[in-house]
C-alpha positions as CSV (number, residue, x, y, z in Angstrom):
1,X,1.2,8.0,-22.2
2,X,3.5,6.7,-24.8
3,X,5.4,9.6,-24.7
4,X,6.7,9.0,-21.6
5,X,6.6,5.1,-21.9
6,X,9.8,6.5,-25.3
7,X,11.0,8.6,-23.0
8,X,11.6,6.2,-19.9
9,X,13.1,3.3,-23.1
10,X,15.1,5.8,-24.6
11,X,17.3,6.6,-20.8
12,X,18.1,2.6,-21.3
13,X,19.2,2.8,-24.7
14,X,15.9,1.0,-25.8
15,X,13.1,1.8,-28.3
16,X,9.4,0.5,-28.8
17,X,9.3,-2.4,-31.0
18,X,5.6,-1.8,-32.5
19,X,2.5,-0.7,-31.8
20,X,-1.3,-2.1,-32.2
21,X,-4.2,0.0,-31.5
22,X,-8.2,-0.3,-31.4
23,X,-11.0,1.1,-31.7
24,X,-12.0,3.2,-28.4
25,X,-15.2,1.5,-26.9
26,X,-14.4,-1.6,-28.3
27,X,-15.7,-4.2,-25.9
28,X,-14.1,-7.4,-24.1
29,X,-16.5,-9.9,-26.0
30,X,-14.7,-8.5,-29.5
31,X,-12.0,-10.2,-30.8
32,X,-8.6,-9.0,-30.8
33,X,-6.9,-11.9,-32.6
34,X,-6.0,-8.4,-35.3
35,X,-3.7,-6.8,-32.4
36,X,-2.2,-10.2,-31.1
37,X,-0.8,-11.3,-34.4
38,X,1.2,-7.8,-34.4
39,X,2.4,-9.1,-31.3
40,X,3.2,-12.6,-33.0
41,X,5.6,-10.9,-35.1
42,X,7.0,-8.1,-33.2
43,X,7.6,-11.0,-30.8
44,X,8.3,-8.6,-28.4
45,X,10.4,-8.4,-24.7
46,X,7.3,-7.4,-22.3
47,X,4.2,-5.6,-23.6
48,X,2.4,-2.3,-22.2
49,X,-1.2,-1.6,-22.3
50,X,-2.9,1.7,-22.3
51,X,-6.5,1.7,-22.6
52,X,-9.9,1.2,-21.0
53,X,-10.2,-2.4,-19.3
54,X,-12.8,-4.4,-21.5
55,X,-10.5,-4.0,-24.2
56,X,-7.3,-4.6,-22.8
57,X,-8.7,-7.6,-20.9
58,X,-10.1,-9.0,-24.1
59,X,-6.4,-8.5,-25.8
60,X,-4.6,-10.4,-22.6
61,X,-7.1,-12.8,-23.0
62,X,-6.7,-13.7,-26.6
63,X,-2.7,-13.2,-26.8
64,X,-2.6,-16.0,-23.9
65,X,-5.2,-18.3,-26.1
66,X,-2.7,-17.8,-29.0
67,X,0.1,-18.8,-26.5
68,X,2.0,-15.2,-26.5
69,X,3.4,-15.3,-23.1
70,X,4.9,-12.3,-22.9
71,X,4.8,-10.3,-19.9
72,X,2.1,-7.9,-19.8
73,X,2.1,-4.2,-17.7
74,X,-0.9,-1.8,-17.3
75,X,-1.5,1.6,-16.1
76,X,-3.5,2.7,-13.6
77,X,-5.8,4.4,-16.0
78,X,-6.9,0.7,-17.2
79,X,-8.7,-0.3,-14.8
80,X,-6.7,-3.0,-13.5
81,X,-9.5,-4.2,-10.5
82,X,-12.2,-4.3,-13.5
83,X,-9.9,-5.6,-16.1
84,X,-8.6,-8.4,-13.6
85,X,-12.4,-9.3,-12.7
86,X,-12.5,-10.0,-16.0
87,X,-10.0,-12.0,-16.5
88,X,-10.3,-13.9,-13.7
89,X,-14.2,-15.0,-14.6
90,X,-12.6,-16.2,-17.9
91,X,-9.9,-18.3,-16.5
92,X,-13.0,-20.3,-14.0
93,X,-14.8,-20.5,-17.3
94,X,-11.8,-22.0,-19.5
95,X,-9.4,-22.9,-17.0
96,X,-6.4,-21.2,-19.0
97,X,-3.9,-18.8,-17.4
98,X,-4.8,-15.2,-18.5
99,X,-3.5,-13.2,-15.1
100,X,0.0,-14.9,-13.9
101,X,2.0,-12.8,-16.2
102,X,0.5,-9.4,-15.7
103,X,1.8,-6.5,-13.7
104,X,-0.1,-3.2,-13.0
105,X,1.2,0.2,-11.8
106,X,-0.5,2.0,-9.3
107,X,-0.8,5.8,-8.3
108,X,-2.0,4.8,-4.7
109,X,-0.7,2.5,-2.3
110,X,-3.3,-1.0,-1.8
111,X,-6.7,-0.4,-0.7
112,X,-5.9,-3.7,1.6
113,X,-3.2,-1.9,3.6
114,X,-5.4,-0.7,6.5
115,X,-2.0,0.0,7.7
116,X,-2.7,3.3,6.2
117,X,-5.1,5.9,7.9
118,X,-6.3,7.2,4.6
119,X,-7.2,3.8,3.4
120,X,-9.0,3.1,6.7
121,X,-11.0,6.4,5.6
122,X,-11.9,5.0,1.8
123,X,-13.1,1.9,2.9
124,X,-15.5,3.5,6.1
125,X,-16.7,5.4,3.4
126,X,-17.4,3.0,0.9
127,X,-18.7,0.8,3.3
128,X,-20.9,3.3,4.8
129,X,-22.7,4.0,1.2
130,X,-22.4,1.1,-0.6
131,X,-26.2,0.9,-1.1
132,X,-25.8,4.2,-2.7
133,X,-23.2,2.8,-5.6
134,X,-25.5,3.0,-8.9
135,X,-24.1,2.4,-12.5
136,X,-23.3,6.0,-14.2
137,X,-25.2,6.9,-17.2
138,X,-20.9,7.7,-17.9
139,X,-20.6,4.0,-18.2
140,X,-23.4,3.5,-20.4
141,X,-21.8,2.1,-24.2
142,X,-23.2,3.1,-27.7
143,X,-26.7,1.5,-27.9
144,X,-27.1,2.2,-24.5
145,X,-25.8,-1.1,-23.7
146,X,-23.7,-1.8,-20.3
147,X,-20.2,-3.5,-20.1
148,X,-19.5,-7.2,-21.6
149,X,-21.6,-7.8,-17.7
150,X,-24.4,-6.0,-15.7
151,X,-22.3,-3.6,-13.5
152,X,-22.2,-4.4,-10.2
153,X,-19.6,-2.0,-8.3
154,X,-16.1,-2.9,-6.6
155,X,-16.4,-3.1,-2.4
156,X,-12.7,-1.2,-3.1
157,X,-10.5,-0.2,-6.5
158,X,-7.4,1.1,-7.0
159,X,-9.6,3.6,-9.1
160,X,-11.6,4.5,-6.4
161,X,-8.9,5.0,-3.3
162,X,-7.7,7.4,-6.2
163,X,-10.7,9.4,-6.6
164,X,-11.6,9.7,-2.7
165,X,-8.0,11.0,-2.6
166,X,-8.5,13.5,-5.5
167,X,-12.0,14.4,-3.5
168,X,-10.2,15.3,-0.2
169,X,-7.8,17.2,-1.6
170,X,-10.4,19.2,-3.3
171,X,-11.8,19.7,0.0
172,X,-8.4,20.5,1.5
173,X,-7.8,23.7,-1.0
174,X,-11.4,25.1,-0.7
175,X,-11.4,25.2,2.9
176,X,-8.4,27.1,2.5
177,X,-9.8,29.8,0.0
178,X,-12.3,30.4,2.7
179,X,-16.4,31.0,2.8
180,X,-16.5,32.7,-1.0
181,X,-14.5,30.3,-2.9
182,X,-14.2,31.6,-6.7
183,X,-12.9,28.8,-9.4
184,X,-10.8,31.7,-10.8
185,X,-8.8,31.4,-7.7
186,X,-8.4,27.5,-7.4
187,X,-4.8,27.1,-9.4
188,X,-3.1,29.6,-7.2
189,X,-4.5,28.5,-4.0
190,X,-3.2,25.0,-4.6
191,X,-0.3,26.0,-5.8
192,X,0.3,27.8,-2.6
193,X,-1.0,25.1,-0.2
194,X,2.9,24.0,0.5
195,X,3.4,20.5,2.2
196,X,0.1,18.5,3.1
197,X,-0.6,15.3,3.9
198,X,-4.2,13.3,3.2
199,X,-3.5,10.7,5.5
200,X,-0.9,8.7,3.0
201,X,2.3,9.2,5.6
202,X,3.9,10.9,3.2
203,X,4.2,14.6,2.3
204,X,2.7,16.0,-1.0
205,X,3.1,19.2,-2.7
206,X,2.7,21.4,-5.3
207,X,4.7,24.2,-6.1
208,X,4.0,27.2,-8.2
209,X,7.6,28.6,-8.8
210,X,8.2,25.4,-11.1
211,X,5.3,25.1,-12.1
212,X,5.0,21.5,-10.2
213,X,1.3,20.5,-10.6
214,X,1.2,17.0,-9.5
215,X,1.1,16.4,-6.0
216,X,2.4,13.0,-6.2
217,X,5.3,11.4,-8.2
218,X,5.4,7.8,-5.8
219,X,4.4,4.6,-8.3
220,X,3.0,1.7,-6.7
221,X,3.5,-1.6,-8.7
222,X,1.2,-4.8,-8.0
223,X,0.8,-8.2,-9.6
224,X,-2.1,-11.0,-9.4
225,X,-1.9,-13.0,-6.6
226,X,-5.0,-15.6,-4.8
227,X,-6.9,-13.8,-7.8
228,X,-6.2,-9.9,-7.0
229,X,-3.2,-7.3,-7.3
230,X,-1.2,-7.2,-4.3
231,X,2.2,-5.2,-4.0
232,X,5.4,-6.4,-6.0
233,X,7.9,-6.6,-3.7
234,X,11.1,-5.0,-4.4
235,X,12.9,-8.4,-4.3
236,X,10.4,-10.2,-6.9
237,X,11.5,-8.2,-9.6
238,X,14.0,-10.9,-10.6
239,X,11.0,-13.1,-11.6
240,X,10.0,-10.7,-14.8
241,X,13.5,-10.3,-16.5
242,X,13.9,-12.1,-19.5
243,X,15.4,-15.2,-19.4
């Protein structure tokens, strides 16, 4: 959250310019022309969104029609498959730019490295159910009205390589709490598991004498390529600093 995005500024002797907010739910049809003319005059380095796709993709989308170029960074919690969908329809339709300045971090490595046995995994599974894959009543707007389009689900996310991952390591810890699992129990049993791995390569952990509750601290960082994120190499950096 912003807490840490102060926290990681503050270490480089750097503070947040400004802020703009919206209305939660607010969908990417809306226009966001109010938030982009904060941006206008903040006139700021690089900008970070934190929110639900449809509304940051409408944001990107009319801060590049108002010709703020400024680079753009997401979270993982956007969305950033959904939110690129989006923006990707939009530029076919108006044949502006809205995704060559954008850069998303990840909590999971690329759903296209097959390279990887637990993304082999994700995508047998998505595969083998993907008639199954129904819009969630979860998804369902006020009015009982659907996203800016009908939903029709991702072959593979970001979002969803993170949930299988969340799912098998839920599996992982009740196995080990044996046949009469109580939810009482579940903290401490996780917090005991020790080193595991969930077919990433890498070992994870959580640890209960520091209170260490995140298995994970490895960030993944992608940018829009052939019209979807692919890793940002370490030597591509260069490309984003301000010139």
């Amino acid at each position: 959250g912003w807490a840490g995005v102060r926290k990681a500024l503050a270490s480089h002797g750097l503070e947040i310019a400004g802020e703009a907010t919206y209305r939660r739910g607010s969908p990417y049809d809306q226009s966001y022309d109010g938030q982009v003319a904060v941006m206008e005059r903040l006139k700021p380095d690089a900008i970070i969104c934190v929110g639900t796709y449809p509304a940051c993709a409408g944001f990107v989308r009319n801060m590049r029609d108002r010709g703020v170029d400024a680079p753009v960074a997401a979270i993982s919690f956007v969305g950033s498959d959904a939110m690129l969908r989006l923006l990707s329809d939009a530029e076919q339709k108006s044949g502006k730019d809205y995704t060559s300045r954008l850069v998303s971090s990840q909590v999971v490595p690329s759903y296209q490295d097959v390279t990887i046995p637990v993304v082999q995994d994700y995508r047998a599974a998505m595969d083998r159910h993907r008639d199954a894959l129904m819009p969630p009543d979860a998804l369902l707007y006020p009015g009982g009205k659907t996203s800016e389009a009908e939903y029709v689900p991702l072959p593979y996310s970001f979002v969803g390589l993170e949930g299988y991952l969340n799912a098998k390591m839920l599996v992982a810890i009740l196995q080990r709490m044996g046949t009469d699992p109580q939810r009482a129990d579940l903290a401490q049993a996780a917090l005991t598991t020790g080193e595991f791995d969930l077919g990433l390569g890498q070992k994870l952990s959580f640890d209960g004498a520091t209170g260490r509750r995140q298995a994970s601290d490895q960030v993944y960082y992608t940018v829009v390529k052939d019209g979807q994120f692919v890793p940002l190499q370490d030597g591509e950096w260069e490309a984003w600093l301000k010139r």
